[in-house]
C-alpha positions in Angstrom: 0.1 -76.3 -104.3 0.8 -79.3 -101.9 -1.8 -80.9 -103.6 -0.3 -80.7 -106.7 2.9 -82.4 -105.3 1.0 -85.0 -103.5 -1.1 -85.9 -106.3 2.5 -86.6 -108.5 3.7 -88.4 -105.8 1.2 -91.0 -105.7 0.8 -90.7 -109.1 4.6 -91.8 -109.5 4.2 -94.2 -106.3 1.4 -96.2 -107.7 3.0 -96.2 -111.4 5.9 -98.0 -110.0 3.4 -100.7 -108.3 0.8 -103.3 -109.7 -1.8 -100.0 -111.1 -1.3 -98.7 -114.9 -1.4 -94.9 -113.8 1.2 -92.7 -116.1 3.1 -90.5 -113.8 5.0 -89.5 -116.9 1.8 -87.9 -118.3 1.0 -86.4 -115.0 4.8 -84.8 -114.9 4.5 -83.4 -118.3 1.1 -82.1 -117.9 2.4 -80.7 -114.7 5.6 -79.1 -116.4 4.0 -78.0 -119.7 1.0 -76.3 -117.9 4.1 -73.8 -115.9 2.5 -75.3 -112.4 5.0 -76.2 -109.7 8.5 -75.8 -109.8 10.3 -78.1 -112.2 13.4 -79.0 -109.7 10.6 -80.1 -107.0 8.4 -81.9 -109.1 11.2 -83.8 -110.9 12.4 -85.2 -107.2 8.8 -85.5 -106.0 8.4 -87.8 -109.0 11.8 -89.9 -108.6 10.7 -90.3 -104.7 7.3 -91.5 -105.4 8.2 -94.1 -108.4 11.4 -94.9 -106.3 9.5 -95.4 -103.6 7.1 -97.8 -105.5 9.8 -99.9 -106.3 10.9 -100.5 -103.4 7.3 -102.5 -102.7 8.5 -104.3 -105.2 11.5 -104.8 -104.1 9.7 -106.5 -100.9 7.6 -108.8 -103.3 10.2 -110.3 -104.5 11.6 -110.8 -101.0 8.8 -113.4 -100.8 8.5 -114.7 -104.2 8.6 -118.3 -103.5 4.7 -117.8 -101.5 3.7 -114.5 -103.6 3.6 -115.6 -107.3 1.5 -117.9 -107.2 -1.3 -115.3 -106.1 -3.5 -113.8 -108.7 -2.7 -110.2 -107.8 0.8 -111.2 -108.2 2.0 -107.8 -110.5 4.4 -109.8 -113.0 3.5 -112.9 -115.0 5.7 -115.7 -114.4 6.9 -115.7 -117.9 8.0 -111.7 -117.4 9.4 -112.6 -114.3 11.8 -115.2 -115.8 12.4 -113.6 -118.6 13.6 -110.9 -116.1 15.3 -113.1 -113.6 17.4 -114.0 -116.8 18.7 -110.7 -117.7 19.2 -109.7 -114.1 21.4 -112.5 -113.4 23.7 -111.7 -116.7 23.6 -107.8 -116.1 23.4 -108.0 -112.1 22.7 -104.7 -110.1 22.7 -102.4 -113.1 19.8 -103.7 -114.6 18.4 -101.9 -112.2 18.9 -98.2 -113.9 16.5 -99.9 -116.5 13.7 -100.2 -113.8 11.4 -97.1 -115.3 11.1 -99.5 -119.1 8.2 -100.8 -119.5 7.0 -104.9 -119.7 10.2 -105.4 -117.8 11.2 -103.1 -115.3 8.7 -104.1 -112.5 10.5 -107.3 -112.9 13.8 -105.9 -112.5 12.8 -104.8 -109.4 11.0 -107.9 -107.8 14.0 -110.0 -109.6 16.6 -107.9 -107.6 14.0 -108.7 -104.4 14.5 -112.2 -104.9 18.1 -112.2 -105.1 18.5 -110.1 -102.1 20.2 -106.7 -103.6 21.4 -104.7 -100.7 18.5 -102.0 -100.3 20.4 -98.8 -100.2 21.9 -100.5 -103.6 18.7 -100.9 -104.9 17.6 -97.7 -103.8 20.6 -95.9 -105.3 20.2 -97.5 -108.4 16.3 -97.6 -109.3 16.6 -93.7 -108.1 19.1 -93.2 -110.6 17.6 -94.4 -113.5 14.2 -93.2 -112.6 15.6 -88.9 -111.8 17.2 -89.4 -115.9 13.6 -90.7 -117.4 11.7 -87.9 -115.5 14.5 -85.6 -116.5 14.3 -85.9 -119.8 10.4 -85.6 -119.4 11.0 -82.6 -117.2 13.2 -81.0 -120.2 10.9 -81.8 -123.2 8.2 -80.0 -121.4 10.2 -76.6 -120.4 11.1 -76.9 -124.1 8.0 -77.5 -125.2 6.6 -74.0 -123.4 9.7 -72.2 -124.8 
């Protein structure tokens, strides 16, 4: 069983990072299939993808040297695109991290302008524990 949870949690970990990996399908699969408990896998997966963004968070710490790299996870186009909204919105674009296209911009944008980390934290973990709770509810309702 700790399998299980381990293999969400870097599921969710990596999903937040440069990899496509769907944590979302792994959750659902994970809910639909009645293995694990629902509570513990929804805050395994809000850890892990939380967590994720945080390395994020630390790449845009060092933007000025990093985007230039070819591994560099966000285009620059993305990232100003994202840098844009962040600056109008602030912090709370940050319960938007889980979107797609733009929320691993969010979160290296938010690097770059130095958001407090337990701020950061608070927020990403936020908006991340509603997207996999929705997830976590479609799939217990789905098995109803």
């Amino acid at each position: 069983m700790a399998a299980l949870y381990g293999a969400l949690f870097i599921s969710a970990f990596l999903a937040a990072t440069v990899l496509p990996v769907s944590s979302e399908a792994v959750l659902a699969g994970l809910i639909v299939s009645g293995r694990g408990d629902p509570w513990l896998l929804l805050a395994v997966a809000t850890i892990g993808n939380t967590l994720g963004s945080v390395v994020n968070w630390i790449l845009g710490r060092g933007i000025d040297t990093l985007r230039t790299r070819r591994w560099f996870p966000v285009s620059p186009e993305r990232y100003e695109q994202a840098s844009r909204i962040f600056r109008r919105f602030g912090e709370w674009t940050l319960l938007f991290a889980w979107l797609p296209v733009v929320g691993d911009a969010f979160t290296i944008a938010a690097g770059a302008a130095r958001v407090n980390l337990g701020v950061f934290v608070a927020l990403v973990a936020i908006g991340k524990a509603a997207r996999y709770a929705v997830i976590v509810a479609g799939g217990l309702w789905a098995m109803a």
